[in-house]
C-alpha positions as CSV (number, residue, x, y, z in Angstrom):
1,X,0.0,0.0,0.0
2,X,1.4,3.4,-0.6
3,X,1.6,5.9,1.6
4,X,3.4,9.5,2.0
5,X,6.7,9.7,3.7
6,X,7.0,13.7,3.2
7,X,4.2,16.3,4.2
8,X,1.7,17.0,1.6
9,X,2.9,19.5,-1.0
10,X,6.6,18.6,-1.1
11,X,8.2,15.6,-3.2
12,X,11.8,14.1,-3.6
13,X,13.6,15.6,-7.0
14,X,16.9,14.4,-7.4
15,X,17.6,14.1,-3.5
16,X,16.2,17.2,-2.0
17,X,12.9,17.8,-0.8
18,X,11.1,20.2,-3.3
19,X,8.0,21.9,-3.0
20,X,4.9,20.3,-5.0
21,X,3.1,22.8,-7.4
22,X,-0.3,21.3,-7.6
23,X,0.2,20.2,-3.3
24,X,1.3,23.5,-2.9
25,X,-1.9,25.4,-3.9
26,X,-3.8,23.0,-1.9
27,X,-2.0,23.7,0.9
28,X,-2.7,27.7,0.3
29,X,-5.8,27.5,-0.3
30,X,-6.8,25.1,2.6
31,X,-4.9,28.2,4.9
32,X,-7.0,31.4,2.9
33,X,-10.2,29.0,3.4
34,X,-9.6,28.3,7.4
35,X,-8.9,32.0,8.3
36,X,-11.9,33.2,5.7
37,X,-14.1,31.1,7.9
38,X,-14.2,27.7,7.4
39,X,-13.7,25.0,9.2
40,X,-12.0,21.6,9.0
41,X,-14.9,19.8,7.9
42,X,-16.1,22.2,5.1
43,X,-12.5,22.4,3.9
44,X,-12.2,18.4,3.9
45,X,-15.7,18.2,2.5
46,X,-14.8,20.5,-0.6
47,X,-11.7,18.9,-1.1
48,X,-12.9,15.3,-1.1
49,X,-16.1,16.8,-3.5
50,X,-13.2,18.3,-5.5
51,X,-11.3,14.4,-5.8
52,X,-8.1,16.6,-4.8
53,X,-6.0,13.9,-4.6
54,X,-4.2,13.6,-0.9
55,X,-1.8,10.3,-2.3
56,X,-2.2,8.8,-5.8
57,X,-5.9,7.7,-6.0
58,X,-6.9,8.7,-2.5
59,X,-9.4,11.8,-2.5
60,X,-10.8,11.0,1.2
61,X,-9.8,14.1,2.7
62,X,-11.1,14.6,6.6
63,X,-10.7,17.2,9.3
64,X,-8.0,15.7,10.9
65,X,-5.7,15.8,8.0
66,X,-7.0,19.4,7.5
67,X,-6.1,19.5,10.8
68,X,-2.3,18.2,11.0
69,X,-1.8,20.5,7.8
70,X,-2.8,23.7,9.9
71,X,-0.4,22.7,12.7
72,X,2.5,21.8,10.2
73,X,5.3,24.5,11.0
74,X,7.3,22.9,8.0
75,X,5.5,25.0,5.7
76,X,6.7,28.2,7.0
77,X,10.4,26.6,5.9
78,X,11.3,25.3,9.3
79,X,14.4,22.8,8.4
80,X,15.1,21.4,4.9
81,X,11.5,21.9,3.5
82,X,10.8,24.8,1.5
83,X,9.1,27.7,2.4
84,X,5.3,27.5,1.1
85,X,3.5,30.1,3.4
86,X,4.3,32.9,5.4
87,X,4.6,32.8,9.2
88,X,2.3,35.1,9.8
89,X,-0.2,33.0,7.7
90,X,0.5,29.9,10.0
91,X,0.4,32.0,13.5
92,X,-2.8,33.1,12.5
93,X,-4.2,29.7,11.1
94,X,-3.4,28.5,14.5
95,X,-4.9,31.5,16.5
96,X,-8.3,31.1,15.0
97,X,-7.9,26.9,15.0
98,X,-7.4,28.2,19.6
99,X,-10.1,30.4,19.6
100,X,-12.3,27.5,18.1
101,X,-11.6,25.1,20.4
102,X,-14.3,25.6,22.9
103,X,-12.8,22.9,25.3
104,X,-9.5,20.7,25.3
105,X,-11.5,17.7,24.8
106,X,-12.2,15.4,21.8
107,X,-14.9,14.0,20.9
108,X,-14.7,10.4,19.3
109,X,-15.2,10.8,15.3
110,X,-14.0,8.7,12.4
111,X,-11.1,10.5,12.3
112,X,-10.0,9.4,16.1
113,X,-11.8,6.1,16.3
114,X,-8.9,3.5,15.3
115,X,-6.8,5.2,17.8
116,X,-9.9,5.2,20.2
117,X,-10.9,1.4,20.1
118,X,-6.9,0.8,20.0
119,X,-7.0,2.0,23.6
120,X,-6.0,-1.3,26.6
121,X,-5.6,-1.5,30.5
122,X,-2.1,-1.5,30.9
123,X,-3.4,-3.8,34.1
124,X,-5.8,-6.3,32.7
125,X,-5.3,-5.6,28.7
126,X,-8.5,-5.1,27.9
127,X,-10.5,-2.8,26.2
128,X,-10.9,0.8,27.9
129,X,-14.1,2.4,27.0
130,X,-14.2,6.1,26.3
131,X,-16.4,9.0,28.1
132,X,-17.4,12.5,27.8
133,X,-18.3,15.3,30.6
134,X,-18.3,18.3,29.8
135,X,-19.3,19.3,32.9
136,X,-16.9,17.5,35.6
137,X,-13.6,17.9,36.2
138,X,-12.0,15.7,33.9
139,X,-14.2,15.9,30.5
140,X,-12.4,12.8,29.5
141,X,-12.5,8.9,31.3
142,X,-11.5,5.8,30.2
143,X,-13.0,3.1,32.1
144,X,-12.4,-0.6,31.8
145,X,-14.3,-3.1,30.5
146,X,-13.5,-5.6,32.7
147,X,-15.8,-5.9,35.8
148,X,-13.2,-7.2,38.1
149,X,-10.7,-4.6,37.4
150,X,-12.5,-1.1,37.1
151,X,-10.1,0.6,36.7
152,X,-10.4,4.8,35.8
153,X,-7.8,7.1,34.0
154,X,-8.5,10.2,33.0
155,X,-6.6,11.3,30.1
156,X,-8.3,12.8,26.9
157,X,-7.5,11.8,23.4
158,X,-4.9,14.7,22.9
159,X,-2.9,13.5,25.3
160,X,-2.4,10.1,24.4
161,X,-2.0,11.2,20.4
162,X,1.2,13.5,21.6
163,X,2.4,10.5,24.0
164,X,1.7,7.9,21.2
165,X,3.3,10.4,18.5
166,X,6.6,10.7,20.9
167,X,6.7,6.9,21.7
168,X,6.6,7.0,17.4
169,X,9.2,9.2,16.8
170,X,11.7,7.4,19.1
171,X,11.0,4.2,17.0
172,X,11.3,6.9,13.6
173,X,14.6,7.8,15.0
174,X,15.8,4.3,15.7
175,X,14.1,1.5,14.0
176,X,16.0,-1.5,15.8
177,X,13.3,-1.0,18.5
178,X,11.1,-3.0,16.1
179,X,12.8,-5.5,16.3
180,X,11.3,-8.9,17.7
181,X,13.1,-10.9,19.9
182,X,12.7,-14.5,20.0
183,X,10.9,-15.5,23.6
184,X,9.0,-18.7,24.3
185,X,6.9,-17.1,26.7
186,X,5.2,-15.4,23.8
187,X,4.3,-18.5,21.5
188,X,0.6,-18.6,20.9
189,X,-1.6,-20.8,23.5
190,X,-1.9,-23.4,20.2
191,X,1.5,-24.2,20.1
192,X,1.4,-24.1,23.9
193,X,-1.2,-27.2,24.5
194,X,0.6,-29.1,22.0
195,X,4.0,-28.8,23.3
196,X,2.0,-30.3,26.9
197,X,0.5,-32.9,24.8
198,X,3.9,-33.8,24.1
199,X,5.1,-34.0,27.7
200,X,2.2,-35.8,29.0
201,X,2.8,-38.3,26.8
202,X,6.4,-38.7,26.8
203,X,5.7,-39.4,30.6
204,X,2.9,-42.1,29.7
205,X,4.6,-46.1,29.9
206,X,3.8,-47.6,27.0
207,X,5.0,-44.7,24.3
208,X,4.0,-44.9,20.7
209,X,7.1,-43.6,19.0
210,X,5.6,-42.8,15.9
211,X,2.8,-41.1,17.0
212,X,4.9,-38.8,19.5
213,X,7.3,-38.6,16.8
214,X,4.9,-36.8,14.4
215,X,3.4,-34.6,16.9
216,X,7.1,-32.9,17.6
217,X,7.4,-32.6,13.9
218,X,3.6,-30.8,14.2
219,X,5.0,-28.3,16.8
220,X,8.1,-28.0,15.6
221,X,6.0,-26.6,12.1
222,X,4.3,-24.3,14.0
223,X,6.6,-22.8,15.6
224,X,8.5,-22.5,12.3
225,X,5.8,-20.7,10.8
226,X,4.8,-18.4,14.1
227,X,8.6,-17.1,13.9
228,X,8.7,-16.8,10.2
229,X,5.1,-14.6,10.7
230,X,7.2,-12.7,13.1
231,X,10.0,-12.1,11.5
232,X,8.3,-10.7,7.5
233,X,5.7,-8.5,10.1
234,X,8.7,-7.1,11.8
235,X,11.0,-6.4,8.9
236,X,7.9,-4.7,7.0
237,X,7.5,-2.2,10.7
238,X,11.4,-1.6,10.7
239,X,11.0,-0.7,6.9
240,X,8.1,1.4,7.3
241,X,9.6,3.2,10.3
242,X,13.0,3.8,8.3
243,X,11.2,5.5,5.4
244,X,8.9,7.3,7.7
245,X,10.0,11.8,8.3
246,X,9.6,12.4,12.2
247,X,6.0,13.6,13.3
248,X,5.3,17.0,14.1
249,X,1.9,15.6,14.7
250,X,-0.3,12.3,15.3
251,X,-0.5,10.3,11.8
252,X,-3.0,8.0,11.6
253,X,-1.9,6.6,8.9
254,X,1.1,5.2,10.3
255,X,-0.3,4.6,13.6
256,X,-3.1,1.8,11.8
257,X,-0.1,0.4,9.8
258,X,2.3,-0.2,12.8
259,X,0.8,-0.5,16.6
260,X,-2.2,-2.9,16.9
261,X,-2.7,-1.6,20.8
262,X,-2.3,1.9,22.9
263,X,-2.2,0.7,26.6
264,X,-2.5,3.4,29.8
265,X,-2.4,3.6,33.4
266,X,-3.7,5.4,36.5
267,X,-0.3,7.2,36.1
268,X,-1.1,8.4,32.2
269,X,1.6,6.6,31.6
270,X,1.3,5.2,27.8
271,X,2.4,2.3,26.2
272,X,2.1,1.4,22.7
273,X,2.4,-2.2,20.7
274,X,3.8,-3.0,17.6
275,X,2.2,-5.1,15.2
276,X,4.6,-8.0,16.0
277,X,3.9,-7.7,19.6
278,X,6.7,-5.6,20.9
279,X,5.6,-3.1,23.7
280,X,7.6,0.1,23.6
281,X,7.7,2.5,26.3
282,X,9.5,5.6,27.6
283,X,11.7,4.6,30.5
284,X,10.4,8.3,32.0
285,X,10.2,6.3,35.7
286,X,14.0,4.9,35.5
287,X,16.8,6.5,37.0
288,X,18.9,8.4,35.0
289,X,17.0,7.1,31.4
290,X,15.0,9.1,29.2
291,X,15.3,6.6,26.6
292,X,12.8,4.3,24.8
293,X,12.5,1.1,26.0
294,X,11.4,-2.3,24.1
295,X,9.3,-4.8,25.4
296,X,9.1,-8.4,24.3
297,X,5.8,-9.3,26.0
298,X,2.5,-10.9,24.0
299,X,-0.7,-9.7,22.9
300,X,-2.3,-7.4,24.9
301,X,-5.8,-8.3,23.8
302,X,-5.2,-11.6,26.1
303,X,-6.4,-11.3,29.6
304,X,-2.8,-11.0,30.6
305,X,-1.0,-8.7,33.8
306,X,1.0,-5.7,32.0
307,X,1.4,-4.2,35.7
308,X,-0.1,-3.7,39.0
309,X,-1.7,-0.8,40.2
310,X,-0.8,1.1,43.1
311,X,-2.0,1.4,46.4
């Protein structure tokens, strides 16, 4: 599947990044629209009418891309991309965008809901479920589903896009943190019954050679094929990561492509997980470490203990 690896309105010509004439008036106009009075919608709605093309064949523009576009400080010429509109233009783009924002809250949409439904107890790993108040104290709560765990964090869906998008950008910076290591803790409860199969009957007196015989050669498959699985999921994550420009802001796009779970805590501490299983987290609670730190645990979707809450 392809997908961008520079912001929209600049392409790769001969080695340096170059500024996109066709993106480029997009990119203008979606600015002149937003501080004439639009708002992310309309300006996703006319450009999705208009089949302006955001990749090759893809025309499904919505308010969150509108969105990442308004907050892009690249386009003012920060770094090596090419100046496209004027800072002034972007500091007030991002004035209005403030004054519109009638609370710090989101509300779950299309463009948020992978990233919502993505959202695990760090505690029990399962699924937290998502609340608005606008009138208490915390507008947003994640509560879990599970009955026996109950547990509460209050984090809204801003917060855990800039957490997620840090946790991202480590990986962007050094894509050896996708790597899966081999651990046969984390072989899949198939292959686990039939490797106790194998010792129950190994332990039985009258042994049938052949038939134990075969059913190692079974396992041994599996397992073959669970770590070859492994091994072409994480090579396409390191790949994707390598090719991928550091976020100034959340990218869904990448986010669906690489992390199958988002897992929190009473402490807002966020974790994410790799399609290949890898938890990666920021090692903010270890002394003297402000690195990112890589996990080989399972799937978090399994009732299974990521950590234990506090007192």
């Amino acid at each position: 599947m392809k997908h961008r690896t520079l912001p929209f309105g600049y392409e790769i010509q001969n080695g340096i990044v170059q500024i996109n004439k066709a993106e480029t008036q997009t990119v203008t106009w979606i600015f002149t629209e937003y501080l004439n009075g639009s708002n992310l919608k309309e300006i996703a709605e006319s450009l999705t009418i208009q089949r302006t093309e955001y990749m090759p064949d893809k025309y499904d523009w919505n308010k969150n891309r509108i969105k990442r576009i308004i907050e892009d400080r690249r386009y003012t010429g920060d770094g090596k991309y090419p100046k496209i509109i004027s800072q002034r233009m972007f500091e007030q783009a991002n004035a209005v965008k403030e004054e519109k924002r009638t609370t710090k809250s989101y509300m779950v949409d299309a463009s948020n809901k992978p990233l919502v439904y993505a959202v695990r107890c760090s505690y029990c790993g399962k699924t937290m479920i998502h609340n608005t108040n606008r009138k208490a104290k915390y507008t947003e709560q994640w509560v879990c589903g599970t009955e026996n765990c109950g547990t509460k964090i209050y984090m809204t869906i801003e917060q855990i896009e800039q957490a997620v998008t840090k946790l991202m950008n480590e990986i962007i910076r050094n894509p050896i943190l996708a790597e899966q290591q081999a651990d046969e803790q984390d072989m899949p409860t198939e292959i686990s019954i039939m490797e106790s199969e194998i010792n129950r009957m190994l332990e039985q007196t009258d042994l049938d050679k052949n038939e134990i015989q075969n059913k190692i050669l079974e396992c041994a498959a599996k397992k073959y094929e669970y770590c070859t699985d492994k091994a072409h999921i994480t090579e396409r994550l390191k790949a994707d990561f390598e090719k991928t420009s550091p976020l100034s802001n959340f990218s869904m796009d990448i986010f669906t492509r690489t992390v199958s779970a988002v897992l929190i805590d009473e402490s807002n501490k966020t974790r994410i997980v790799l399609k290949n299983g890898n938890i990666i987290t920021e090692k903010s609670d270890e002394i003297g470490s402000d690195s990112t730190e890589k996990e080989s645990q399972g799937n978090p979707c399994q009732a299974r203990i990521f950590g234990q809450k506090s007192p």
